[in-house]
C-alpha positions, 0 to 999 in steps of 0.5 A, a space after each residue: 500500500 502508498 500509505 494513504 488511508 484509502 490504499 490501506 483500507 483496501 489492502 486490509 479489505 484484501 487481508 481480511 478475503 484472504 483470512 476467510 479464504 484461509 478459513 475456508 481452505 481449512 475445512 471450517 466455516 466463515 460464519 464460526 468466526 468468533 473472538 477467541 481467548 487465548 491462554 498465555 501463563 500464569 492465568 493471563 490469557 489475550 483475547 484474539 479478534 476473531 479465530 476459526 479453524 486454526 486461523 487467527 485475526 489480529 492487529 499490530 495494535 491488539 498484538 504489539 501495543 501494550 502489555 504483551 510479549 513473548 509468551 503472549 506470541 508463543 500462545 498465539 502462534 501455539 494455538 493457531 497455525 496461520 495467523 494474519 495481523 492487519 495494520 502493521 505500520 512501517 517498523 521504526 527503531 521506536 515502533 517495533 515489534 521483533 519477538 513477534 516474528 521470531 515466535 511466530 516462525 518457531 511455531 511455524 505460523 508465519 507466512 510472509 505475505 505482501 
């Protein structure tokens, strides 16, 4: 995307067909797509956006932003097999989030996509 409101807005129109596609693929069905909790350790949990059939629906905000970190990747990317985070915006020095791909890779629930 050239970074103007309106190309994200169809790129994230783009991601979220694919995600149902993916879904789809997967056996289950478009319309099981729900929130889901996801347990993390030690009683915490992070709820996922929206999930079905082992694919799940983030954004870099929900997944990156705030309290979360690596244990909260591993149990994503534990608990599902394909995972699509919407939103990532251009990654600085001051706005990154490294573990998140490392996790995602280790538990082999990361696709590079453009």
């Amino acid at each position: 995307a050239d970074g103007t409101p309106e190309a994200l807005e169809v790129a994230t129109t783009q991601l979220h067909a694919l995600f149902l596609q993916t879904i789809t693929d997967e056996g289950g069905s478009t319309a099981a797509v729900a929130p889901q909790v996801v347990p993390v350790m030690f009683g915490r949990t992070l709820e996922v956006s929206a999930a079905a059939a082992g694919v799940a629906w983030l954004t870099f905000d929900e997944i990156c932003a705030g309290a979360v970190g690596s244990p909260d990747f591993v149990a994503v990317a534990s608990n599902f097999h394909t995972v699509f985070v919407a939103g990532v915006p251009q990654l600085t020095l001051d706005r990154r989030c490294v573990p998140l791909p490392y996790s995602l890779c280790g538990c082999h629930a990361l696709a590079p996509a453009k």
